[in-house]
C-alpha positions as CSV (number, residue, x, y, z in Angstrom):
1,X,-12.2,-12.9,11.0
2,X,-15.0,-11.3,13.0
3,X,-14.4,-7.8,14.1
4,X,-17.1,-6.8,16.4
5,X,-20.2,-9.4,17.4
6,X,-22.9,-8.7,19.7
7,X,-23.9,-10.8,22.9
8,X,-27.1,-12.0,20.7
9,X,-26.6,-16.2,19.9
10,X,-26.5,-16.4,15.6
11,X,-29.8,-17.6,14.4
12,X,-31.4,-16.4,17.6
13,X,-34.0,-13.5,16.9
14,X,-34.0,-10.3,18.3
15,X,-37.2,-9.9,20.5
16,X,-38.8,-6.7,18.5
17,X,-38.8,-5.8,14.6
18,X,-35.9,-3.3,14.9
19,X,-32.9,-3.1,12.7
20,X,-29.6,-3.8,15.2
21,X,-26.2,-4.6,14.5
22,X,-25.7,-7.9,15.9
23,X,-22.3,-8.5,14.3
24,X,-19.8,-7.4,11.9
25,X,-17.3,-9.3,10.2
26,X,-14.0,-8.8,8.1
27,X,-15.0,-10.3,4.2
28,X,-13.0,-13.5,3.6
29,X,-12.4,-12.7,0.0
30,X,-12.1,-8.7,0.3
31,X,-10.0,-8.0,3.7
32,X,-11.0,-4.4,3.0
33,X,-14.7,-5.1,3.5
34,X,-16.4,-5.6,6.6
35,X,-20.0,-8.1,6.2
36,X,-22.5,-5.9,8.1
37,X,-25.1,-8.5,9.9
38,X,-28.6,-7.0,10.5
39,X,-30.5,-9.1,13.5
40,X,-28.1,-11.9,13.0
41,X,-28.7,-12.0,9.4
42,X,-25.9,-10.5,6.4
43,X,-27.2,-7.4,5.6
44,X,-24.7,-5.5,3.5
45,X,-21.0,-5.2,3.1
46,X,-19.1,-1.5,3.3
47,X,-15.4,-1.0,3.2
48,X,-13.5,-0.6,5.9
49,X,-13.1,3.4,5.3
50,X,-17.0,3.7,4.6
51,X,-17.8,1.9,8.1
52,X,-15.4,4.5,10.1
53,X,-17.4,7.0,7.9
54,X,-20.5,6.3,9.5
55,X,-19.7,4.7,12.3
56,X,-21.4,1.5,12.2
57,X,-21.0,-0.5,15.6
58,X,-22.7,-3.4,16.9
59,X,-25.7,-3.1,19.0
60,X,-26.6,0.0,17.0
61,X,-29.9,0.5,16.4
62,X,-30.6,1.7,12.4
63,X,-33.8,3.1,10.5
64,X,-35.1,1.3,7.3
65,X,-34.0,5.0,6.1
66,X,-30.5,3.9,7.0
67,X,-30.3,1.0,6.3
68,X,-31.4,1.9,2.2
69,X,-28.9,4.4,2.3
70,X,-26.2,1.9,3.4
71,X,-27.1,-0.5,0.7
72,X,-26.7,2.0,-1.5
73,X,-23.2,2.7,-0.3
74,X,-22.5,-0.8,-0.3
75,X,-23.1,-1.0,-3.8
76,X,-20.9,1.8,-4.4
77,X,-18.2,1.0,-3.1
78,X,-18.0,-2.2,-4.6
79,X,-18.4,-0.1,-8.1
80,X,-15.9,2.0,-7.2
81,X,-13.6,-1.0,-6.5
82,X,-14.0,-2.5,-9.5
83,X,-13.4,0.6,-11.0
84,X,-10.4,1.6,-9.4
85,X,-8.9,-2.1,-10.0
86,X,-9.8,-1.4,-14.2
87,X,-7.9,2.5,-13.9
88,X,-5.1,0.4,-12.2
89,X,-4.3,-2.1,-14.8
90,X,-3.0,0.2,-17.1
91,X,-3.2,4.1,-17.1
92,X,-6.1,5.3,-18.8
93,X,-7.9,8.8,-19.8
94,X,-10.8,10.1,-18.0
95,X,-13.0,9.6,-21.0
96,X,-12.2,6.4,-21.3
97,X,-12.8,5.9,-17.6
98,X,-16.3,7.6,-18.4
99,X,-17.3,5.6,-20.9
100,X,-16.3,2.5,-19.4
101,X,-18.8,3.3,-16.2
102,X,-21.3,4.4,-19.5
103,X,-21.1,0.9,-21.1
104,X,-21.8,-0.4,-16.9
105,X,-25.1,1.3,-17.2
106,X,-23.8,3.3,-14.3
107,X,-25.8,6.3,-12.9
108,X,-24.5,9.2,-14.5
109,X,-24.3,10.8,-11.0
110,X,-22.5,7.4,-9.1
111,X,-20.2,8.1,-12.7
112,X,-19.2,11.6,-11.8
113,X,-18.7,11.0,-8.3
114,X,-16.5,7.7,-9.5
115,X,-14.2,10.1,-11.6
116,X,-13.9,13.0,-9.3
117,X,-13.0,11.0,-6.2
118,X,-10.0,8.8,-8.7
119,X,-9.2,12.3,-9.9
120,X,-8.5,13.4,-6.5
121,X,-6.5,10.2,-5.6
122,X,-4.3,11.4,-8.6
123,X,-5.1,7.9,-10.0
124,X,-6.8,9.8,-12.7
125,X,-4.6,12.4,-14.8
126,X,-4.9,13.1,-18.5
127,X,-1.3,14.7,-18.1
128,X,0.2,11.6,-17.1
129,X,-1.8,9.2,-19.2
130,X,-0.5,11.1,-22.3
131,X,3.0,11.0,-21.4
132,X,2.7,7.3,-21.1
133,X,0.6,7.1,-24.4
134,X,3.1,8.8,-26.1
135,X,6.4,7.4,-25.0
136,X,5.0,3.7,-25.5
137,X,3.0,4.3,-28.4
138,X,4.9,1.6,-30.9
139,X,8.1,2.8,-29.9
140,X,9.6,-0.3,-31.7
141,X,7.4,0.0,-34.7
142,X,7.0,3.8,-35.6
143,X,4.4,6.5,-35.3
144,X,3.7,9.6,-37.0
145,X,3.2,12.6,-34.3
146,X,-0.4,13.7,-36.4
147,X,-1.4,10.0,-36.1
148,X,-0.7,10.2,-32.2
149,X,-2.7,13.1,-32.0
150,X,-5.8,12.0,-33.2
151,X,-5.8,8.8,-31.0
152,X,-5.2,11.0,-28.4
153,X,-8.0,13.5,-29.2
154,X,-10.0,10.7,-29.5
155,X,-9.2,9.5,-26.0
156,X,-10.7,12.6,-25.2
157,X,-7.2,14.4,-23.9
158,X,-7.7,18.2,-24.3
159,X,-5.3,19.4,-27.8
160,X,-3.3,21.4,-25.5
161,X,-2.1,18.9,-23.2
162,X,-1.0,16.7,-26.1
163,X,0.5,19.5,-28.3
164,X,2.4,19.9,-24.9
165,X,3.6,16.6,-24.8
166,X,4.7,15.9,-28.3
167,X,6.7,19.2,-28.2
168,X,8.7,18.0,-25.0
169,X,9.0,14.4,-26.2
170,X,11.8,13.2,-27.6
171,X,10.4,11.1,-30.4
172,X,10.0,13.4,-34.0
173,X,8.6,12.3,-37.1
174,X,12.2,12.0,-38.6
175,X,13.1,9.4,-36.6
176,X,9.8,7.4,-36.6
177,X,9.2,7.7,-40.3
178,X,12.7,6.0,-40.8
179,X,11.6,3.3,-38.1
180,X,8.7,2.1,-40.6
181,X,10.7,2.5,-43.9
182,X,13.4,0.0,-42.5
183,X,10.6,-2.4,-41.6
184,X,8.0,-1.6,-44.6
185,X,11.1,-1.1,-47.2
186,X,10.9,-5.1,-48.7
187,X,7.5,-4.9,-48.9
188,X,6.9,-2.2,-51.3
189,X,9.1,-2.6,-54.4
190,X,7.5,0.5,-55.6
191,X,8.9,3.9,-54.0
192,X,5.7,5.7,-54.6
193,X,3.3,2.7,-52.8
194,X,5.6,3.2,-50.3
195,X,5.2,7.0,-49.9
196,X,1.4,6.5,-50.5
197,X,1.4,4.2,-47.7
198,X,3.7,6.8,-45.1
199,X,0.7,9.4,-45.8
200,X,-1.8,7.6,-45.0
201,X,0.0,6.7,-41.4
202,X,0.3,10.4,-41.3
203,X,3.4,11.9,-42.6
204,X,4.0,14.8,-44.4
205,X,4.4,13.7,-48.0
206,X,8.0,15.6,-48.4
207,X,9.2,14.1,-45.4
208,X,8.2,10.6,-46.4
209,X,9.2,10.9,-50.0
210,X,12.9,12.5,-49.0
211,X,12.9,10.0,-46.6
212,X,12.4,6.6,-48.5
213,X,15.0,8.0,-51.4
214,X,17.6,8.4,-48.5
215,X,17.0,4.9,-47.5
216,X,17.1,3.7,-51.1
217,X,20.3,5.7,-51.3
218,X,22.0,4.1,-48.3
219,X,20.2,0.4,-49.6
């Protein structure tokens, strides 16, 4: 779909070296994206927001100076889309968004510009992400709360935000530890290997031995 095309014939050159717009067409593959054609050559691609940003129209006349500043928006953008697809797939902390741009060898200051704009379209939010974490969080399987913690921590979510959330959730310790026991319970014969093994998922030793003698009680 071509949005705007100048009078200029395609493949015919312009008569002097300048830079013009001689058309600019809506990307086949990206509908978003508009293919930016430099004296009836492609050029670069922007998104449809960037080219109302500065803009672009056909005919224009634009300085080598532009025109490198426009490639490097270009390339932006389509960082910031692939991005913004990888935050939208499932929620995800802002560290992990960080280092997922580090391990793209991303500049750190295309990075920080990356997170604050996803911040500000709320598709960021550590709040958010761990309310999610924690009410999916092996909700079938069992989770201690100190366990959750330090995943979350780890995630890089501030201690205050997740002590927040695991006061106002509805899960406890109680009713996760007894979660594990009924599916752990016929693998440890042993009561003690099977308090051993609640510690070391994170459970306060009384808890988990008062816990496994109910059960045991009740079997």
């Amino acid at each position: 779909m071509e949005i705007f095309n100048s009078q200029t014939p395609i493949g015919q050159p312009t008569l002097s070296a300048e830079l013009k717009i001689t058309a600019i067409k809506q990307a086949v593959k990206n509908p978003n994206r508009a293919n930016i054609f430099i004296n009836n050559k492609y050029d670069f691609s922007l998104t449809i927001a960037q080219l109302a940003d500065y803009k672009l129209k056909v005919g224009q006349i634009i300085t080598p100076f532009e025109q490198k500043k426009y490639h490097k928006a270009s390339q932006f953008g389509k960082l910031y889309q692939r991005t913004l697809e990888w935050v939208l797939a499932r929620p995800r902390s802002v560290k992990e968004t960080k280092d997922y741009l580090w391990k793209k060898q991303v500049e750190p200051a295309d990075s920080e510009k990356i997170i604050e704009t996803l911040i500000a379209k709320k598709y960021l939010n550590d709040l958010n992400f761990t309310q999610f974490y924690v009410e999916n969080r092996f909700v079938k399987k069992g989770i201690s709360f100190k366990r959750l913690r330090l995943e979350l921590m780890k995630k890089g979510i501030d201690a205050e935000i997740v002590d927040e959330v695991l006061r106002q959730n509805e899960r406890s310790d109680l009713s996760e530890i007894q979660k594990i026991i009924a599916k752990k319970q016929h693998k440890y014969q042993d009561e003690q290997k099977l308090i051993q093994y609640l510690v070391r998922q994170g459970f306060d030793f009384e808890l988990a031995r008062n816990s496994v003698r109910e059960m045991d009680s009740q079997s």
